[in-house]
TIVO-2410 file (N, C-alpha, C; in nm, 3 decimals):
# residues 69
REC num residu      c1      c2      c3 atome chaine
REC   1      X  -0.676  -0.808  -0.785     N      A
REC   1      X  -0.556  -0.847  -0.855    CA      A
REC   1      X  -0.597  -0.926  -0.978     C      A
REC   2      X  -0.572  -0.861  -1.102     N      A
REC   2      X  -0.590  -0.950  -1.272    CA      A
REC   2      X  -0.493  -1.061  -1.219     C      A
REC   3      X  -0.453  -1.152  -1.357     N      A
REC   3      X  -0.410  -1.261  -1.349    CA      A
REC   3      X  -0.249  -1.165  -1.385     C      A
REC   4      X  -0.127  -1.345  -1.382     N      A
REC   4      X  -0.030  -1.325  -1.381    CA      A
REC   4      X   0.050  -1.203  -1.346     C      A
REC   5      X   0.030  -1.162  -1.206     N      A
REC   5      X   0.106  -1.060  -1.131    CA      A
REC   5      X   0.179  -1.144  -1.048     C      A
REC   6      X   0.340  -1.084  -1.082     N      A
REC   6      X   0.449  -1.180  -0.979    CA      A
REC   6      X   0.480  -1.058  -0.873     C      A
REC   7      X   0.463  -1.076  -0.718     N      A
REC   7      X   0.524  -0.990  -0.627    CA      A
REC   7      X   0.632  -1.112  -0.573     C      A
REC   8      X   0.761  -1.043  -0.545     N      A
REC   8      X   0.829  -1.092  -0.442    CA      A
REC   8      X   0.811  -1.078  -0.356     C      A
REC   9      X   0.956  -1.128  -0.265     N      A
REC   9      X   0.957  -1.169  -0.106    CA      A
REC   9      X   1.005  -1.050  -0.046     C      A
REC  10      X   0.932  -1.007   0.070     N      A
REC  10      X   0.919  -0.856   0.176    CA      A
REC  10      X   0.851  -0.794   0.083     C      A
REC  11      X   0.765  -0.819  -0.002     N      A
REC  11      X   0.677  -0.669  -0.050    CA      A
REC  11      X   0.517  -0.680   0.084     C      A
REC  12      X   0.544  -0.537   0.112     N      A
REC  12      X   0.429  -0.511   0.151    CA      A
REC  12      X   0.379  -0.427   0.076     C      A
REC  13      X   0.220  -0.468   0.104     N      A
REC  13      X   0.098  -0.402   0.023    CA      A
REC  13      X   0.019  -0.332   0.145     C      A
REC  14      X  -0.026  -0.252   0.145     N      A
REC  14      X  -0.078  -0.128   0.287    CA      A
REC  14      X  -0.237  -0.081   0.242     C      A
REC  15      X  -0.308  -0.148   0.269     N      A
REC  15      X  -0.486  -0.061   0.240    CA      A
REC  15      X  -0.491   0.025   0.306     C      A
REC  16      X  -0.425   0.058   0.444     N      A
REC  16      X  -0.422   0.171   0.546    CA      A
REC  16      X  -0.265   0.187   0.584     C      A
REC  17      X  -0.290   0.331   0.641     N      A
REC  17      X  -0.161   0.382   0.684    CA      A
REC  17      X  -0.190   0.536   0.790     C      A
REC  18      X  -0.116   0.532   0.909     N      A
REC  18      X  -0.107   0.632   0.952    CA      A
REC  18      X  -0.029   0.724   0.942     C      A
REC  19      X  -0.053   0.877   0.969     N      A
REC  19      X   0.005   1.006   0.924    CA      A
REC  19      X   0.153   1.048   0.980     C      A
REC  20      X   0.221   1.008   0.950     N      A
REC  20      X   0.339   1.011   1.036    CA      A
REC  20      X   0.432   1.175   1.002     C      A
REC  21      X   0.312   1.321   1.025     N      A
REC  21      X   0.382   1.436   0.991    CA      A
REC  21      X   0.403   1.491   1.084     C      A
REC  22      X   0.364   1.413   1.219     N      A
REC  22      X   0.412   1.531   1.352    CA      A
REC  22      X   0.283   1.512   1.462     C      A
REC  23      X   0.165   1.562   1.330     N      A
REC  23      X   0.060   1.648   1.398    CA      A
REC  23      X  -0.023   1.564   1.428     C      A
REC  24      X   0.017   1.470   1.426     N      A
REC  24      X  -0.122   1.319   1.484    CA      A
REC  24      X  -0.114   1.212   1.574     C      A
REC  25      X  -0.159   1.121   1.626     N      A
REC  25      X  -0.087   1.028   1.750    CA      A
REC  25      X  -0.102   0.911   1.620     C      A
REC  26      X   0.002   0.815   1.667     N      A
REC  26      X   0.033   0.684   1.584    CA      A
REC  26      X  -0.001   0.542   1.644     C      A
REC  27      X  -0.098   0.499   1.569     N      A
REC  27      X  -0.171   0.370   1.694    CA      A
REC  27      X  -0.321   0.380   1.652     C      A
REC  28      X  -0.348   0.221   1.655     N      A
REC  28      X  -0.495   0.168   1.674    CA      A
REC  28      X  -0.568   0.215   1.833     C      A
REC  29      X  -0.494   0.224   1.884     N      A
REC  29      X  -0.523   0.249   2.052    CA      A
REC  29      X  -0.588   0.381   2.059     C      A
REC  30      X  -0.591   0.466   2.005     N      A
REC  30      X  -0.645   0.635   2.019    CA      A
REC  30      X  -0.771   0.657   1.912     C      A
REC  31      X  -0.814   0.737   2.002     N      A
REC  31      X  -0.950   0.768   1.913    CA      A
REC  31      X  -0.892   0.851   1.786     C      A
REC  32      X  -1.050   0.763   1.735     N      A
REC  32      X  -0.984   0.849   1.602    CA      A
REC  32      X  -0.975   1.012   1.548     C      A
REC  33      X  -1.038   1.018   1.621     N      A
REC  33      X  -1.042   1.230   1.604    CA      A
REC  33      X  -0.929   1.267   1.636     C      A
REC  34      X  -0.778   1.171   1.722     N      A
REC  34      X  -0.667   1.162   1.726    CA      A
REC  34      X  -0.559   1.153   1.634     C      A
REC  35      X  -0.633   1.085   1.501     N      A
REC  35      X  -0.541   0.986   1.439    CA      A
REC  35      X  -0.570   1.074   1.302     C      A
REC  36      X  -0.473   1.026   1.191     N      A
REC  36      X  -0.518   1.066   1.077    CA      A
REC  36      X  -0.509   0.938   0.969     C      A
REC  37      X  -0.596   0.843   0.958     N      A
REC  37      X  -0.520   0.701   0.906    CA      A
REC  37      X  -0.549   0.738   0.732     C      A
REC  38      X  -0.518   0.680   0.656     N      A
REC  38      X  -0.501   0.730   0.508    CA      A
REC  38      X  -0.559   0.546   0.484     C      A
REC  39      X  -0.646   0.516   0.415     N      A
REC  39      X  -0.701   0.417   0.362    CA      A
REC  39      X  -0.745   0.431   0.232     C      A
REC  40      X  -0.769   0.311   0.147     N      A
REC  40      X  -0.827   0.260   0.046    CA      A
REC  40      X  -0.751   0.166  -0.070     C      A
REC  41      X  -0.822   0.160  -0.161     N      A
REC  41      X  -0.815   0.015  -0.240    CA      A
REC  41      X  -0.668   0.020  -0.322     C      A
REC  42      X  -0.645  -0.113  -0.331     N      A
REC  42      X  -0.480  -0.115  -0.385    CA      A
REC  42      X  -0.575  -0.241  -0.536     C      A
REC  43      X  -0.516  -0.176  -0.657     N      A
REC  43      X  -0.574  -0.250  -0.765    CA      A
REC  43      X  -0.395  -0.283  -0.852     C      A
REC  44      X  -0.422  -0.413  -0.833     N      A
REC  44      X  -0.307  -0.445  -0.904    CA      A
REC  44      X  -0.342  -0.500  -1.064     C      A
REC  45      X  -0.322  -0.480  -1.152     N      A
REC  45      X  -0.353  -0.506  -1.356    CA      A
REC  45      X  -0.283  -0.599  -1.359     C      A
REC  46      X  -0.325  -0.652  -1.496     N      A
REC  46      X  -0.242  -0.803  -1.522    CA      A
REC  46      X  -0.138  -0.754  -1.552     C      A
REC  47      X  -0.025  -0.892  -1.565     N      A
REC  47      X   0.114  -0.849  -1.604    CA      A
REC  47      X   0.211  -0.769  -1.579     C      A
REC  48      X   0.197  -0.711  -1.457     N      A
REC  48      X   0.330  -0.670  -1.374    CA      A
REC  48      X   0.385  -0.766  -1.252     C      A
REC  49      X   0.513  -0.704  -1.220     N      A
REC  49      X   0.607  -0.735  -1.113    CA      A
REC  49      X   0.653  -0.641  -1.033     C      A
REC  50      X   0.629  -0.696  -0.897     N      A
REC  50      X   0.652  -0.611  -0.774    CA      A
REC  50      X   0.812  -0.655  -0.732     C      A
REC  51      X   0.902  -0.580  -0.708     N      A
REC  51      X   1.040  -0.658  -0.669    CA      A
REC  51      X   1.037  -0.687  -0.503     C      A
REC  52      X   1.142  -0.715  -0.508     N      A
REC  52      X   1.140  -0.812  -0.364    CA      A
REC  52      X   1.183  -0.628  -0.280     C      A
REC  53      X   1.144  -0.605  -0.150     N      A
REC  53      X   1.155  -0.522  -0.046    CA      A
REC  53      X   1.084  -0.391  -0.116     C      A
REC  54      X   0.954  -0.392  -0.185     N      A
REC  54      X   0.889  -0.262  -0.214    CA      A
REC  54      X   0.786  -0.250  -0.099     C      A
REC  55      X   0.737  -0.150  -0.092     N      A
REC  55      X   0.589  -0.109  -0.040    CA      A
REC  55      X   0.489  -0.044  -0.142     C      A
REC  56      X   0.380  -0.112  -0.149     N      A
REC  56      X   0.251  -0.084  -0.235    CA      A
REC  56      X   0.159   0.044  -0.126     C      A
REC  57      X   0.133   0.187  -0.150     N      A
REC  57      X   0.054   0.238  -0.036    CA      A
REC  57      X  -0.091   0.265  -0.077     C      A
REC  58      X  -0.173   0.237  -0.041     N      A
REC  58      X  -0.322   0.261  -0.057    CA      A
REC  58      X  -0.351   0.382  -0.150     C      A
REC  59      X  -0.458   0.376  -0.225     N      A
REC  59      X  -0.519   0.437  -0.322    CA      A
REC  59      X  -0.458   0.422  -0.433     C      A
REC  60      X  -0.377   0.314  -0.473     N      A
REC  60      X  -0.278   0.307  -0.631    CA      A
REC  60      X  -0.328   0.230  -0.657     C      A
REC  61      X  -0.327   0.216  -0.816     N      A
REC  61      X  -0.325   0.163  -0.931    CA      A
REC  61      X  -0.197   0.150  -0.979     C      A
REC  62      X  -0.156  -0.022  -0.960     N      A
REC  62      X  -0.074  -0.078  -1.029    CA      A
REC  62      X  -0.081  -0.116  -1.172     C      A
REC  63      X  -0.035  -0.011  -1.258     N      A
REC  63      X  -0.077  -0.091  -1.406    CA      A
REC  63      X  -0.041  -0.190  -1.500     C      A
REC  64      X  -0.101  -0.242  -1.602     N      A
REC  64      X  -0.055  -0.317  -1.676    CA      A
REC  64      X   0.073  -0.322  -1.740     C      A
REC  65      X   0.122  -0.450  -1.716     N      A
REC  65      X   0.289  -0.425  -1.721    CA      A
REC  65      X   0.384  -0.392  -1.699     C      A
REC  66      X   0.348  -0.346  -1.539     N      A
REC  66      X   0.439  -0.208  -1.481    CA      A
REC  66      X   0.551  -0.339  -1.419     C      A
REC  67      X   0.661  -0.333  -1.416     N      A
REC  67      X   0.764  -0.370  -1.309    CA      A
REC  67      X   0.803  -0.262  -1.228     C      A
REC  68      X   0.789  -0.261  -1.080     N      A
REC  68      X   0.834  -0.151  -0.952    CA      A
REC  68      X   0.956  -0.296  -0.889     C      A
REC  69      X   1.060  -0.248  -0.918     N      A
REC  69      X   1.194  -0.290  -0.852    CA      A
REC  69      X   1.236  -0.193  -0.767     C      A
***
């Protein structure tokens, strides 16, 4: 995260996430040859705003100056 990034209140930010299309089990509890989890890096740039009740999902680039309301 650069400097001066304002997120509000209920934003979640997600480095991981599971596959929720049917074809996979949902849970830390199951092996993973079970699971299909979707991971990686969340880069937030200077000078944006996240609004209050967003979700950030893994592999984005938040850019410079972006407001997501």
């Amino acid at each position: 995260m650069k400097g001066y990034c304002g997120i509000s209140p209920r934003t979640v930010i997600l480095r991981a996430t599971d596959d929720y299309d049917g074809d996979w089990l949902i849970g830390p509890h199951y092996p993973k040859e079970l699971t299909n989890v979707t991971g990686g890096a969340v880069v937030l740039k200077e000078f944006l705003q996240i609004g209050t009740d967003n979700v950030v999902f893994p592999n984005i680039t938040v850019g410079t100056g972006v407001v997501k309301g």
